[in-house]
C-alpha positions in Angstrom: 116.0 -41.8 -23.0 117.5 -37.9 -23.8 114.5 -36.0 -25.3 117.1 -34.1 -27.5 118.9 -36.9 -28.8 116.3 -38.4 -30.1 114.1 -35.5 -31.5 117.5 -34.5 -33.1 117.7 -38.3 -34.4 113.6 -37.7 -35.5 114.7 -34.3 -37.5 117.7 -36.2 -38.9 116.0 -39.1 -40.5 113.0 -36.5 -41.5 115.9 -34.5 -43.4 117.0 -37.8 -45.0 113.5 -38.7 -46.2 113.7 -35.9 -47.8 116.8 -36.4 -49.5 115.9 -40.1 -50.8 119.0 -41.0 -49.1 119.2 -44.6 -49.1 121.1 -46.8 -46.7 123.1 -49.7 -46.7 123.8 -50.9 -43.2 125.7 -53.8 -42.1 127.6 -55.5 -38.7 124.5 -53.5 -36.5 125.5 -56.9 -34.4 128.9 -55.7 -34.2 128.1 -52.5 -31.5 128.0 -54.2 -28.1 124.4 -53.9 -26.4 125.9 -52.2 -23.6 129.1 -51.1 -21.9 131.5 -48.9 -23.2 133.3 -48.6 -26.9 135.3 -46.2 -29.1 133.4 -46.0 -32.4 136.3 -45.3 -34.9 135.4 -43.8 -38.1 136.8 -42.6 -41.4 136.7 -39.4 -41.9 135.2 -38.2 -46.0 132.9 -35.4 -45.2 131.0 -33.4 -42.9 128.0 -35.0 -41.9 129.5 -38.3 -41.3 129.0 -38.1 -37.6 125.2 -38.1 -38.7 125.3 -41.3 -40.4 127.9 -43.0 -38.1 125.3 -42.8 -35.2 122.8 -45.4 -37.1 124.5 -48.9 -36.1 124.6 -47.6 -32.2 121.1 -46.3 -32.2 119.8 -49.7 -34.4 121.4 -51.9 -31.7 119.3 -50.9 -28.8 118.7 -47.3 -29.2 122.2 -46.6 -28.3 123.8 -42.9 -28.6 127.0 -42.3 -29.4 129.1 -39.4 -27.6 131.2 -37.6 -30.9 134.8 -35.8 -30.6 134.3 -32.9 -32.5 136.7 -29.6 -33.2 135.9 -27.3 -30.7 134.8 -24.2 -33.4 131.4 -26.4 -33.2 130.8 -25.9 -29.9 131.8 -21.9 -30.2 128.9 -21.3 -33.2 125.8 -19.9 -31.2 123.6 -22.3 -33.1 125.3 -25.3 -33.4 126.6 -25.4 -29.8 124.0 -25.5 -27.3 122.8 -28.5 -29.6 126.4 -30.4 -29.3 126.3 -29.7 -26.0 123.0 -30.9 -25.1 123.9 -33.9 -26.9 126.9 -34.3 -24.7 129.3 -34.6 -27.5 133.2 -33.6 -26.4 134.7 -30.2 -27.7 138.2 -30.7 -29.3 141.0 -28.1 -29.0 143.2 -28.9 -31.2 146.0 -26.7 -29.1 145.7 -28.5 -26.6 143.8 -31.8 -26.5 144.6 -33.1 -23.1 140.9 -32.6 -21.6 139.0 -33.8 -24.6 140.9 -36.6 -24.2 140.2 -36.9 -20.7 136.5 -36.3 -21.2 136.2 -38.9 -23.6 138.0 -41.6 -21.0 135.7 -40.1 -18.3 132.4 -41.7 -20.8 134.2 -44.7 -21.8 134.9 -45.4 -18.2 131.0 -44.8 -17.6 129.9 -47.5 -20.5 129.3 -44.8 -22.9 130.3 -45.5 -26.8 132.5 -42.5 -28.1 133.2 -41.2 -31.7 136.5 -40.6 -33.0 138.1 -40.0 -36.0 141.6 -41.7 -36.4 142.2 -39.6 -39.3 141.9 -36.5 -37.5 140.8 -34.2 -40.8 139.0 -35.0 -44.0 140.6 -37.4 -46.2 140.4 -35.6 -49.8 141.5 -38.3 -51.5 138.9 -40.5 -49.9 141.2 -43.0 -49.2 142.6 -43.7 -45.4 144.7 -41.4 -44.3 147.5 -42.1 -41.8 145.8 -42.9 -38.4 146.6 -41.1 -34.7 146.8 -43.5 -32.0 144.7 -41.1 -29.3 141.4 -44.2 -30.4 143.4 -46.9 -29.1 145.0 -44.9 -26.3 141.9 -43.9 -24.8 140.7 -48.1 -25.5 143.8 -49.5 -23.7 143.2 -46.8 -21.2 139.1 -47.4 -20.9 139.8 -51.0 -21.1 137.0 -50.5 -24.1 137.1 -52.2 -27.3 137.4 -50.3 -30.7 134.6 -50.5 -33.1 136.0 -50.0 -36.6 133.0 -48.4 -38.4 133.2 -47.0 -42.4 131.2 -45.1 -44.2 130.6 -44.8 -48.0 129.1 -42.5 -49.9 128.9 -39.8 -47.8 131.2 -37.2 -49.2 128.6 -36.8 -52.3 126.5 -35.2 -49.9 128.9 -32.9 -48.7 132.8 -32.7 -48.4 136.0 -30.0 -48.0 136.3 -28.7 -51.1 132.8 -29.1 -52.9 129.4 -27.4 -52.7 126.9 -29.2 -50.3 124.3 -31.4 -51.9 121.6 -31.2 -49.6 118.4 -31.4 -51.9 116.8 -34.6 -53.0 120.2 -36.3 -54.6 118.6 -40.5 -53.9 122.4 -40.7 -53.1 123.1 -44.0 -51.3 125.4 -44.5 -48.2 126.8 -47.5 -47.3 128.1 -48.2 -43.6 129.9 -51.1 -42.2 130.9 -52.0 -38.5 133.8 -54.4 -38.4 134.4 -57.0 -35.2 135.6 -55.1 -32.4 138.8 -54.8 -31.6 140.0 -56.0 -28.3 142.2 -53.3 -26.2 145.0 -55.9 -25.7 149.2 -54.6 -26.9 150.2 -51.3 -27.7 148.6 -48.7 -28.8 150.7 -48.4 -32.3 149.8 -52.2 -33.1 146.4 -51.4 -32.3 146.5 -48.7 -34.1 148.2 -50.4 -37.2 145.4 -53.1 -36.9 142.7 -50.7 -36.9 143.7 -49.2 -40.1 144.0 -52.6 -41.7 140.4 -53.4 -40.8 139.0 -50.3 -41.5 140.9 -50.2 -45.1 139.8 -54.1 -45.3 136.2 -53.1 -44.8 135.9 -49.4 -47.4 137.3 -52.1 -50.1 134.5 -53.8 -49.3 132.0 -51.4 -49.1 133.3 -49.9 -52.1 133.0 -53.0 -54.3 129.4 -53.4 -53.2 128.3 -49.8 -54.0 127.7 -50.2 -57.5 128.6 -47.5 -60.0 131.9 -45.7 -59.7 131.3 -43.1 -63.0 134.7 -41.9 -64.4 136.1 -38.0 -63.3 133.3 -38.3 -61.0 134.9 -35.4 -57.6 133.8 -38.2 -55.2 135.6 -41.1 -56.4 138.9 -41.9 -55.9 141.7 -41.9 -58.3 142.6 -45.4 -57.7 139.0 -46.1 -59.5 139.0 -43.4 -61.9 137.8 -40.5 -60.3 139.4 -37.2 -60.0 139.8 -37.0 -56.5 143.2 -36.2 -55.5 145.5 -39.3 -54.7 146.3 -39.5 -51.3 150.1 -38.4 -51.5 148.6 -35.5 -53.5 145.8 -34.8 -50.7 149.2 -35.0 -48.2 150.7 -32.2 -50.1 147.7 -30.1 -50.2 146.8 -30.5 -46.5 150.1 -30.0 -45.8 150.0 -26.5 -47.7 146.8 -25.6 -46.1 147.9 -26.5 -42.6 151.0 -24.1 -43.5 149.2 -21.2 -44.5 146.7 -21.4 -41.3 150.1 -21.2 -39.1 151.6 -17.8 -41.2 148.1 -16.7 -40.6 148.0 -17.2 -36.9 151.5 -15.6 -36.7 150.9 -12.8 -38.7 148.1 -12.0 -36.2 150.0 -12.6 -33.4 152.4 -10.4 -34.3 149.9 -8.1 -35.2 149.0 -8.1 -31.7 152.4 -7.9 -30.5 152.8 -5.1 -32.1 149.1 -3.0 -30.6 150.5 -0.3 -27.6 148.8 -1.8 -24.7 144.9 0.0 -24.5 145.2 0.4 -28.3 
């Protein structure tokens, strides 16, 4: 038992309660009781780490180890927390030891959470997948645990103001059968995105209502999310404009007299 794990889990399902959140939950049976697994997720918005924690925790009071970008860790609130949790900081310049970390908890039985994705999907479709997930499962000899979430982007996503008041929005949150670290770690990787894309159809169809124009539907059913070539384009641009940004303060720098 980790005392702040679980009063963070306490606060979390407190905060829920008060948002009328209401879950749909299914393939708890599909997290393994014990040893080690790479929890894969999609990636819509920024809690989803919250919510992708519930199967694990349901199937034995499991906790689940989260790759996370390492600006999380930096914040003076937010990182003693994802440290205490032991969650693994992610630096995106060079991601060698998060990496390595994450192997390190695999190879101790620990479940890990990773996005495929990488960033938020705007679109809310799946993006194209990295292959570090079945890397690190060939590697850990763990298997992947494709797990989707539904729902959450309402709450809060890039782009939109948070919703964090009593919406009664519902989430919906599948686990898939594992998948086995056996080939290469492209076909893994091309079957993982097949099963995760297999499953948010799934989820989707069960959900219920998908109003018209709504920001947090996707345009393949009417909504006026971004399609995900459009989504490409745009992360593309922002991704761009981040690297000018990071030059022009370098060279910024460059250009100081030393002691200035």
């Amino acid at each position: 038992m980790e005392p702040v794990y679980s009063t963070v889990i306490t606060a979390a399902r407190l905060l829920w309660l008060a948002e009328g959140l209401k879950f749909s939950i299914s393939g708890v049976e599909n997290v393994p009781q014990s040893g080690p697994g790479v929890v894969a997720i999609n990636h819509t918005g920024y809690l989803d780490f919250t919510y992708a924690g519930i199967p694990a925790y349901l199937q034995g009071k499991r906790y689940v180890r989260f790759m996370a970008k390492k600006e999380v860790f930096d914040n003076r609130y937010s990182g003693p927390i994802m440290r205490a949790l032991k969650h693994i900081p992610v630096d995106r310049a060079n991601g060698a030891q998060s990496y390595h970390d994450a192997v390190g908890y695999l190879k101790s039985g620990e479940l890990v959470g990773v996005y495929p994705e990488a960033t938020i999907s705007r679109s809310f479709e799946l993006k194209e997948f990295k292959s570090g997930a079945a890397r690190m499962a060939l590697e850990a000899d763990a298997p992947i645990i494709p797990t989707v979430i539904w729902g959450a982007q309402r709450v809060w996503t890039k782009g939109h103001p948070k919703r964090l008041g009593r919406t009664g929005y519902q989430i919906a949150i599948g686990v898939a059968e594992p998948i086995e670290p056996v080939g290469d770690a492209e076909a893994i990787t091309a079957q993982l995105h097949k099963v995760m894309g297999e499953k948010l159809f799934e989820l989707q169809d069960a959900y219920g209502e998908h109003p018209k124009g709504e920001f947090w539907v996707p345009a393949r059913l009417g909504g006026s999310a971004p399609t995900l070539e459009e989504a490409n384009r745009m992360d593309a641009q922002e991704q761009a404009a981040k690297a000018a940004r990071r030059a022009e303060l370098d060279q910024q720098g460059g250009d100081r007299e030393p002691g200035a």
